[in-house]
Residue frames as qw, qx, qy, qz and C-alpha x, y, z in Angstrom:
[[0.391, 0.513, -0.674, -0.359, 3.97, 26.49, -11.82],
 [0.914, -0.089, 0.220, -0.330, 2.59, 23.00, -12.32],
 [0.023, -0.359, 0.831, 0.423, 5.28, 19.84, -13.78],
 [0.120, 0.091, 0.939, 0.308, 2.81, 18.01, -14.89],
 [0.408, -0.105, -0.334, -0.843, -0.49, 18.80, -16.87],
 [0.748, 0.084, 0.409, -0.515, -4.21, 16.86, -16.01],
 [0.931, 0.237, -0.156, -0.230, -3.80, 14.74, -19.11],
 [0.745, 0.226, -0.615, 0.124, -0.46, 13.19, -18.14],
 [0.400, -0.174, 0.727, -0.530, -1.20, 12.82, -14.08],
 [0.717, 0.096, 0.510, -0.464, -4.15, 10.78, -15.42],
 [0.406, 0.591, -0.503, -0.483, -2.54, 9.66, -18.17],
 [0.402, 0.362, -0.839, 0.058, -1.76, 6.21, -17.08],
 [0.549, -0.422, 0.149, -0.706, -4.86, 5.13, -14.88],
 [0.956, 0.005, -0.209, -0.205, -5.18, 1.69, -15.27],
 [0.571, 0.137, -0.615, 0.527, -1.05, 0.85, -14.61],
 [0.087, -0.431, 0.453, -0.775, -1.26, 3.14, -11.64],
 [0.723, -0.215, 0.019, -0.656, -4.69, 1.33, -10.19],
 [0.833, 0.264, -0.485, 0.027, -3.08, -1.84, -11.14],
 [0.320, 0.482, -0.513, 0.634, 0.05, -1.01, -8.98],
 [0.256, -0.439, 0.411, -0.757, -1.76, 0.16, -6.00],
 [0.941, -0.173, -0.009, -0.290, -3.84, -3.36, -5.98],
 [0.810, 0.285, -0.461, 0.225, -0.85, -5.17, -6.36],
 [0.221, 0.405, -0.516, 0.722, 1.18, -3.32, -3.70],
 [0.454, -0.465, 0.335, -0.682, -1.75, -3.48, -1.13],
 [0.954, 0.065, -0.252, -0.150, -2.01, -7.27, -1.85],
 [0.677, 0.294, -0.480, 0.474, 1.81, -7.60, -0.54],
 [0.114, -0.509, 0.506, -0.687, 1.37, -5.77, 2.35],
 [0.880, -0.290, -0.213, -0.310, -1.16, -9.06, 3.67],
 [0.937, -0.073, -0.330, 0.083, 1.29, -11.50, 4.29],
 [0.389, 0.558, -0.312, 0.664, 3.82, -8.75, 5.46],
 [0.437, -0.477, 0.054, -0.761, 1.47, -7.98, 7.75],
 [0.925, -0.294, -0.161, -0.180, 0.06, -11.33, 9.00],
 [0.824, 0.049, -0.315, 0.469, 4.07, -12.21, 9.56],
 [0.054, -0.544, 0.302, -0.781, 4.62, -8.99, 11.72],
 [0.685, -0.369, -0.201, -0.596, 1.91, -10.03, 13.61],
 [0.917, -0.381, -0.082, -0.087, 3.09, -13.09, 14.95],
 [0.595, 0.072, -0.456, 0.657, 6.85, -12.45, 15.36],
 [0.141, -0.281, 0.424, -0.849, 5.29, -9.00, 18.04],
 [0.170, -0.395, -0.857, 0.285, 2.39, -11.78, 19.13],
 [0.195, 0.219, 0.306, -0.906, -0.06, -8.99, 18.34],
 [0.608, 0.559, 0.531, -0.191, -3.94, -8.74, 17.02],
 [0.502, 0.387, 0.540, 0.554, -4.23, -9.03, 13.15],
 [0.007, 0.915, 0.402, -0.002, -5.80, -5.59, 13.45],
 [0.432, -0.829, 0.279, 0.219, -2.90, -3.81, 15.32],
 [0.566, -0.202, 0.490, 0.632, -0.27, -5.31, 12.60],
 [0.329, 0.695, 0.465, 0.439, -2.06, -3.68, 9.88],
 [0.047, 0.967, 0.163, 0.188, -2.39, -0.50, 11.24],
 [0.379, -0.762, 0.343, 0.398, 1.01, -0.14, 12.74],
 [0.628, 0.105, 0.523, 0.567, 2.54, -1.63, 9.55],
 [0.567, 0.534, 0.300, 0.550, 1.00, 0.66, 7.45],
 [0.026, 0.996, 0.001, -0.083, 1.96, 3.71, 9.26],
 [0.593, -0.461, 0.471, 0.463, 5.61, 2.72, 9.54],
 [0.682, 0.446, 0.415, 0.404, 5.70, 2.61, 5.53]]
């Protein structure tokens, strides 16, 4: 049993696409400030940051 058909999962492509730019855009500075309160490489705050999410 599906809740939700193909035409309204994809119903709303643009907000959703929107969202996900927006939301990865916030995770920069989230990131870059992790970074230097654990004194680690820009690399290593990204990738621990986003698994913690």
């Amino acid at each position: 049993m599906s809740l939700y058909t193909k035409q309204e999962w994809f119903s709303n492509i643009k907000g959703d696409t929107l969202s996900g730019i927006v939301v990865a855009l916030a995770l920069i500075p989230e990131a870059i400030a992790f970074q230097s309160l654990q004194a680690l490489t820009l690399k290593w705050a990204f990738t621990l940051h986003s698994v913690s999410q």
